[in-house]
C-alpha positions in Angstrom: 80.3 72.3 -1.5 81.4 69.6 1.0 82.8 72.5 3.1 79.6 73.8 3.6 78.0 70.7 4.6 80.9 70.1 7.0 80.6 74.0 8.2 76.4 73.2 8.6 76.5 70.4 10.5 79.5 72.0 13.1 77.0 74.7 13.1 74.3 72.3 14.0 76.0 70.4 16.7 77.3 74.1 18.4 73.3 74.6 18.4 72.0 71.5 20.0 74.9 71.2 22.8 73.7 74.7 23.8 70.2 74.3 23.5 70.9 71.3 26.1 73.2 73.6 28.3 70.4 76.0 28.3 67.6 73.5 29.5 69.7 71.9 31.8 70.5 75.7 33.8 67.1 76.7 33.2 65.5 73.6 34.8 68.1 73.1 37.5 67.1 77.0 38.5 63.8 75.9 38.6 63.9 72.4 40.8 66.5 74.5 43.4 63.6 77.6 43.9 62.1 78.3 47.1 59.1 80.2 48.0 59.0 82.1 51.7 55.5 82.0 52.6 54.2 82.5 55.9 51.9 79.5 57.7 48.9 81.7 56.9 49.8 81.8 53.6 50.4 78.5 53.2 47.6 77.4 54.5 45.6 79.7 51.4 47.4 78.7 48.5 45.3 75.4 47.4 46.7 73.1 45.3 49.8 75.1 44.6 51.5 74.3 48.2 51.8 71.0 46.8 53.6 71.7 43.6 56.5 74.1 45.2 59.8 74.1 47.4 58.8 76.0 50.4 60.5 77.8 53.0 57.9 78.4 56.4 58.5 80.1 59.6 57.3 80.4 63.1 57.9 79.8 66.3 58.0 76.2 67.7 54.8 75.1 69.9 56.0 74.3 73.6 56.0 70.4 74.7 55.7 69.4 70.6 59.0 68.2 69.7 59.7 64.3 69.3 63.1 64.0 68.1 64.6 60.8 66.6 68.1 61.1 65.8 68.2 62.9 62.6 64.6 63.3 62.7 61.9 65.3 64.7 58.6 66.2 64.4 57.1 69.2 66.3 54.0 71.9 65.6 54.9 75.9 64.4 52.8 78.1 64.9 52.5 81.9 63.7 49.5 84.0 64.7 47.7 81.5 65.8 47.9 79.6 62.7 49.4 76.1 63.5 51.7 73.8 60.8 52.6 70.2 61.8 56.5 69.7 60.9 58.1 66.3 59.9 61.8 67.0 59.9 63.9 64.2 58.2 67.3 65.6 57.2 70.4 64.1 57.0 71.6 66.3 60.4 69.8 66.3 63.6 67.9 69.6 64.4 70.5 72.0 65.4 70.7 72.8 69.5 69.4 76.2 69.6 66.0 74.3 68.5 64.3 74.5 71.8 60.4 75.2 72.4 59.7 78.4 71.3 62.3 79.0 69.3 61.9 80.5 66.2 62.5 78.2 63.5 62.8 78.0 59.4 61.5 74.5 57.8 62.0 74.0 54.2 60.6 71.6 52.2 57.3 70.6 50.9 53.9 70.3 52.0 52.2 67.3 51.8 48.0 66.3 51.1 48.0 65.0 54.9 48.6 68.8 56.2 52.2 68.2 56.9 55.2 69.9 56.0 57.9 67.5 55.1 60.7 69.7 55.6 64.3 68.6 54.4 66.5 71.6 56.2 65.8 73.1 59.8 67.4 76.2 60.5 66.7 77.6 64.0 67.5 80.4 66.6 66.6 81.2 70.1 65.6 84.6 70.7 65.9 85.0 74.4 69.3 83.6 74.7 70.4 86.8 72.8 68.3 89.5 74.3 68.9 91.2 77.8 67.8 89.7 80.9 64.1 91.9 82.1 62.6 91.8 85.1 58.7 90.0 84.5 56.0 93.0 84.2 59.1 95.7 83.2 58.8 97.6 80.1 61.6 97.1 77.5 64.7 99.2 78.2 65.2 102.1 76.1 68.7 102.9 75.6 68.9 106.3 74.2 67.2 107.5 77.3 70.5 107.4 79.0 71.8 109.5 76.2 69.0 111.9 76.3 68.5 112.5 80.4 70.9 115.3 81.6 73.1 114.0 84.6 71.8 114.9 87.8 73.9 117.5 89.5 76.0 116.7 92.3 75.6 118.2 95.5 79.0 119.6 96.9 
């Protein structure tokens, strides 16, 4: 008889150590999940932006970026939707974050129209693509491939 008490309360204690396991991955799943949701988006979610870990994209708006040491605040904008940024992370905004640069803010929005973001990941399109001429269409590169070799006249 004792060993079964002994055996149920074992059996208890295996029970509530998991059940606290389990809650603790479950809600540290949920307090590390991050939407991606587009300024327009955003912008249409109501009360829900509020609530959530976001993840927003654009491109940043020329001759908006005030930068102070590790934080900065500057305007994306996306299809003519525009999202005022407050950056205050623990690193200064990387240097490929440059007007017009496309950037990623996560964070949170806030009731004043701001997105407090946390993390700023950028990149700068043009300083990978090939140099154009203004007015020039984009270069095709399989036309090369595909336009016989004119023949040389000997």
């Amino acid at each position: 008889m004792q060993q079964r008490s002994q055996t149920f309360r074992i059996g208890f204690a295996v029970v509530i150590v998991l059940g606290v396991i389990a809650w603790l991955a479950v809600s540290g799943i949920q307090s590390n999940k991050s939407y991606y949701v587009t300024i327009s988006e955003l912008q249409g979610m109501g009360t829900k932006a509020y609530t959530r870990h976001l993840r927003v994209a654009g491109n940043v708006a020329p001759g908006t970026i005030e930068r102070n040491g590790t934080h900065a605040q500057f305007v994306l904008v996306e299809l003519g939707k525009r999202l005022p940024v407050q950056y205050a992370g623990v690193e200064p905004p990387p240097d490929t974050f440059k007007d017009d640069a496309q950037a990623l803010a996560i964070g949170t929005y806030g009731h004043d129209g701001v997105f407090h973001a946390t993390e700023l990941q950028a990149k700068c399109a043009s300083k990978y693509a090939p140099a154009q001429k203004p007015g020039a269409a984009p270069a095709d590169k399989t036309a090369a491939l595909r336009t016989p070799a004119p023949a040389s006249a000997h």
